[in-house]
N, C-alpha and C positions, 0 to 999 in steps of 0.2 A: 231429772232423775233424782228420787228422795228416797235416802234408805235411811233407816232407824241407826243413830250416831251412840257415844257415850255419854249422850246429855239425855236422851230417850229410857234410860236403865238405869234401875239403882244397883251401881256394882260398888256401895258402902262396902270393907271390908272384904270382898270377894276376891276370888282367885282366878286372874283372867291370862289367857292365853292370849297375846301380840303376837299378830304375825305380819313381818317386816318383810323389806326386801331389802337386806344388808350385803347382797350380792357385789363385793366391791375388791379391790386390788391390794395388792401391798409390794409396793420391792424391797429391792434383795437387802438392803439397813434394815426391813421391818417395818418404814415410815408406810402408811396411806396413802395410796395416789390420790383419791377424792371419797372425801367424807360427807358430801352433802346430802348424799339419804339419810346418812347419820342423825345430822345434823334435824332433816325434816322431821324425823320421828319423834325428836324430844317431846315436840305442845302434848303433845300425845300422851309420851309417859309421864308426864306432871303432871297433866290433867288426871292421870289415873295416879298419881301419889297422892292429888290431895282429898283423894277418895278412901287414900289407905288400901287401895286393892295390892294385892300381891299379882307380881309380875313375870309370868312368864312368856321370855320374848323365843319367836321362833323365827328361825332363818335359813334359807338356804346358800353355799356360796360354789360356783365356778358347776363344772358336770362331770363329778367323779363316779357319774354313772353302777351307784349301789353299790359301790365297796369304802372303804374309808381311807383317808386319803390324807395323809397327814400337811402337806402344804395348803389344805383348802379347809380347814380345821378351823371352827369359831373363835378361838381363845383370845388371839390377835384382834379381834373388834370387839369384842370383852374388853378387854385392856383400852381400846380408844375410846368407849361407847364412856367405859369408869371417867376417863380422862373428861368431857365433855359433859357429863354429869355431876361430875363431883364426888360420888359415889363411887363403890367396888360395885361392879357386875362381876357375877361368880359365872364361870363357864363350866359347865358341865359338859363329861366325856363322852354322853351318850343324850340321844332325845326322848330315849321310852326307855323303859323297866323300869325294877323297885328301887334303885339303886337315885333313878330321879325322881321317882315321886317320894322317898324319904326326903331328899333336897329341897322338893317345893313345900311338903308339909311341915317344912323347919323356918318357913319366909314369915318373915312378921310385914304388918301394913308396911306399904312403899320399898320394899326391898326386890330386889332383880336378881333374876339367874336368865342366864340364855344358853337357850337350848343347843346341843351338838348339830354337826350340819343336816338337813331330811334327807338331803341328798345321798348322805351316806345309805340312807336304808331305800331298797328296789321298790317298797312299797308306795316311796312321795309320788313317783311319778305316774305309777302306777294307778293312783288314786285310790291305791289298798282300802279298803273299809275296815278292815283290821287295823290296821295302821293308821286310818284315820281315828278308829277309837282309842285306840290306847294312848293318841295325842291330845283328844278330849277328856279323856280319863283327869287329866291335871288340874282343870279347871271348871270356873263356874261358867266363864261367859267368852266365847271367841270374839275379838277386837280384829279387825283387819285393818291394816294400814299397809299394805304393799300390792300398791296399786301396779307397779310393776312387773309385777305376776300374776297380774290378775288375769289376765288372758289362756292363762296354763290352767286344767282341768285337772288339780295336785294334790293331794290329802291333805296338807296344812294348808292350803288356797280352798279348797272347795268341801274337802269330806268331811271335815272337824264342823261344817256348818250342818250336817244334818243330826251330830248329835247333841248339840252346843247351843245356846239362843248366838248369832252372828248379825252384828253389827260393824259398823264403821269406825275406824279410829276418824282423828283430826284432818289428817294428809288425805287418805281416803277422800274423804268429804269434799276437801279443798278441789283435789285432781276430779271428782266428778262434777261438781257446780262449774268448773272451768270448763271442762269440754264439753258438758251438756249446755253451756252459754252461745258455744258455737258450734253444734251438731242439729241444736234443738231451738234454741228460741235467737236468731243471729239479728245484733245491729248492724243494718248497712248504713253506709255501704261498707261490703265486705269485701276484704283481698286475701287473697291465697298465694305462697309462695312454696313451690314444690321441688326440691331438689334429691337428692341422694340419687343409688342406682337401679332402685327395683323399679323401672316402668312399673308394672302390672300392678302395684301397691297402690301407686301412686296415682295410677288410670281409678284405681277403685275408690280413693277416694274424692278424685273430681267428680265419677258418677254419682255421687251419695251427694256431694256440696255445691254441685259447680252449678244450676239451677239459681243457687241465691248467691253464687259469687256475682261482684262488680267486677272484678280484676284478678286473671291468672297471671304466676310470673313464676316461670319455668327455666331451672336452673341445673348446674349438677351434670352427672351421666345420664340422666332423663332426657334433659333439654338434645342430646347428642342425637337420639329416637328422631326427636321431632323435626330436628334438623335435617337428618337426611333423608326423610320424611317426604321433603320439600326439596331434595335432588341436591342438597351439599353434601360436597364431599368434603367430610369430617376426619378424613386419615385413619390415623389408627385407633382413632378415640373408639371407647365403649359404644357399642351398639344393640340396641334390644332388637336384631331385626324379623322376631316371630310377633312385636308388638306395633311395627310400623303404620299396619292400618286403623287398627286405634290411635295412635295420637293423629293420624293424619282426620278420623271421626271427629276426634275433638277439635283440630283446624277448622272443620266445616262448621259445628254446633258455635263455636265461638266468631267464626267472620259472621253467622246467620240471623245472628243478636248485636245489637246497635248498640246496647246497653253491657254487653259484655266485652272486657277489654284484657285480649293475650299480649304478654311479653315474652319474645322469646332472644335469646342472646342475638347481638349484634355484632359483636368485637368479644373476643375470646385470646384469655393466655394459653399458648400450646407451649412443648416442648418435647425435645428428642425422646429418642430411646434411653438416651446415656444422662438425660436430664440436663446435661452441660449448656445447652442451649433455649434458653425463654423468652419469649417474645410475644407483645400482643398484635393480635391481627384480625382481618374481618372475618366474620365467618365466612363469608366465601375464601379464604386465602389461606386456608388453612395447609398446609405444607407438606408433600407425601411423607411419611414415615411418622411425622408428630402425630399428639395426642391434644386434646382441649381439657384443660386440668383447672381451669377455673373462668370466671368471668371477667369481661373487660373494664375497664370503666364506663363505657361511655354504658355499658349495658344496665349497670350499678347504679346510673342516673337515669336512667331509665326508667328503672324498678323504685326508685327514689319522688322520683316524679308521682308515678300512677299510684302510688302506694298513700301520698298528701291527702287526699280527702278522706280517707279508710276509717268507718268506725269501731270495725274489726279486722283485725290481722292475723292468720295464722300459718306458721313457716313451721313446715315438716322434710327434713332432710338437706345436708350443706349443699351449696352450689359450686363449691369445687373440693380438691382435695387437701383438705382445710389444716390434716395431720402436720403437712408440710410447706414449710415456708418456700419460696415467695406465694404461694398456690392458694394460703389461707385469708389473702386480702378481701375476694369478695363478699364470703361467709363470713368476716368478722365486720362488715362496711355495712352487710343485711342486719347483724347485730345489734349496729348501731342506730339503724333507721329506724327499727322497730323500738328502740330505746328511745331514739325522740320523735316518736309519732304521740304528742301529748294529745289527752284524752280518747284514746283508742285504746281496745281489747285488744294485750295482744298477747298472744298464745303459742310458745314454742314445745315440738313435742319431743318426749323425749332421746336418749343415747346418744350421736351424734351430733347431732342438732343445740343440746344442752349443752355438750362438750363446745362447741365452739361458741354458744353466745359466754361459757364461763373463761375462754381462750378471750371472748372481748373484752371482759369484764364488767359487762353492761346485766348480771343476771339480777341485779336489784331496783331497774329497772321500767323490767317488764312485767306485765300482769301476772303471769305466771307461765314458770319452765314444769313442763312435766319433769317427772322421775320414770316414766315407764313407758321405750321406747314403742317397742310391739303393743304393750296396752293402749298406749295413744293412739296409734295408726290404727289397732283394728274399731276402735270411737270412734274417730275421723271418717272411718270406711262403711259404719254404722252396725258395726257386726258387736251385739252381746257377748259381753264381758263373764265369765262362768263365774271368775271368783266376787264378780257384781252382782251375779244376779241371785246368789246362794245367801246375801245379807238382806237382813228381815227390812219390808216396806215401810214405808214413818206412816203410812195411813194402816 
């Protein structure tokens, strides 16, 4: 997938519109829980200083659902975006009227203002045309780099591109050559690791990949589906059970193939209701009233094992409930593997998933962590990207 970048445009001196995904947290001191989109967007905005374009960055944060909302307010990633550039970013109170387009017309080359949240106005989500215009109105040229939104069908995702030439920021480009490495053109042999709890997500996108998977390995509240699938009783643990006879589908598609290889847990940590109590056990042994809250070891070498020859890797969704200690050993042990799988592709997708390989510490590395949960999975699932496909072609 090849879309027309920053390197395709002459945007010498012009006035471009970034649109980010700065969707991010802060507690109650003020501090950032995690800046690394922050972080990602920079190559981006250099690359557009030393073109001298004037910048206008546009962001969404949290769903204040068209009113404005003072704790979900840009000013606060102004202030940390200035900190990490070096630079003042000036935050402006509002995203449209005269009041910001006299602010952007005052920018000299390389200077930043970032826009008030879109979110504030009914029209983002909306995917107002009005409201897409008046956000085009500011600039010469739409840059996209939040690919984590890309998925949403939103007036600074998708509208601003039918009045605007739309191109690809840096990150953009990065996060599409990544998943279209292993959506579209895959070295095998390939492994798949699927955890989190939306079976159906995650059925969809075995059906899209599992064809040229070598090795599934199924973890999480997913793995719970398929377990009982196969007539264990799993206790209290999550069950998908309107999804049972798909994964029990994919049981058969995968014993039917010599060359394809499932892992499904073996040994499993449960734990009470009151949590007071943890223990690992076989999955058959799972204990009336507990839950399976994460992987065992023996299962973790398991997926360690099959995982050795892999020339590509791609882990969408944790394998336990990773928020919370002692729960978060397997999904930081998957971290690890795929951090020393040397000379492998390997691809973790975003929100959850990136949270805990950055809980291992292992995010520099892997090939690369998406930034864009839902955008990743619906790539993975093979389902067109809106705010992708609204950016102009390189051919």
């Amino acid at each position: 997938m090849t879309k027309q970048t920053i390197a395709d445009i002459d945007l010498q001196g012009k006035t471009v519109l970034l649109r980010v995904d700065y969707n991010v947290q802060f507690d109650d001191s003020g501090e950032i829980l995690d800046d690394h989109r922050l972080k990602e967007s920079i190559p981006t905005i250099r690359a557009l200083q030393d073109k001298e374009a004037r910048i206008v960055i546009c962001s969404h944060r949290g769903r204040p659902n068209g009113e404005f909302v003072d704790e979900l307010r840009n000013q606060p990633v102004a202030a940390h975006l200035s900190k990490l550039l070096g630079q003042e970013v000036n935050a402006l109170d509002e995203a449209i009227g005269p009041e910001v387009k006299k602010a952007v017309t005052k920018l000299a080359g390389g200077e930043i203002v970032l826009l008030e949240n879109v979110r504030f106005y009914e029209g983002e989500e909306a995917n107002d045309p009005g409201f897409a215009r008046e956000l085009a109105s500011l600039a010469d040229v739409f840059v996209s780099d939040a690919f984590g939104t890309a998925h949403r069908a939103h007036a600074s995702v998708v509208g601003v591109g039918f009045y605007l030439p739309a191109i690809s920021g840096l990150l953009m480009q990065k996060e599409l050559d990544y998943l279209s490495r292993v959506t579209e053109s895959i070295e095998r042999p390939f492994g798949i690791i699927l955890g989190g709890g939306k079976v159906a997500e995650k059925l969809r996108i075995l059906g899209h990949l599992a064809d040229q998977a070598d090795v599934i390995c199924v973890g999480g509240g997913i793995a719970n589906t398929f377990l009982q699938g196969q007539g264990i009783d799993v206790g209290d643990s999550l069950v998908e059970e309107s999804r049972i006879d798909d994964a029990l589908s994919l049981m058969r598609i995968a014993s039917g193939r010599r060359d394809l290889k499932l892992v499904l847990p073996t040994d499993v940590v449960v734990s009470d209701s009151s949590g007071s109590t943890v223990s690992t056990v076989s999955v058959n042994r799972v204990p009336p009233g507990f839950r399976i809250l994460d992987l065992g070891r023996q299962t973790v070498e398991d997926i360690r094992e099959a995982l050795k020859p892999m020339k590509t890797i791609v882990w969408n969704g944790p394998v336990g409930l990773f928020e919370r200690s002692p729960f978060d050993t397997g999904s930081i042990e998957i971290a690890r593997i795929l951090a020393d799988s040397v000379g492998a592709t390997t691809v973790v997708g975003g929100g959850e998933t990136a949270a805990a390989v950055s809980k291992a510490g292992v995010g520099g590395r892997l090939s690369h962590v998406s930034t864009g949960g839902g955008a990743s999975l619906q790539m993975l699932e093979g389902i067109n990207l809106p705010g992708v496909e609204v950016l102009l072609d390189s051919e």
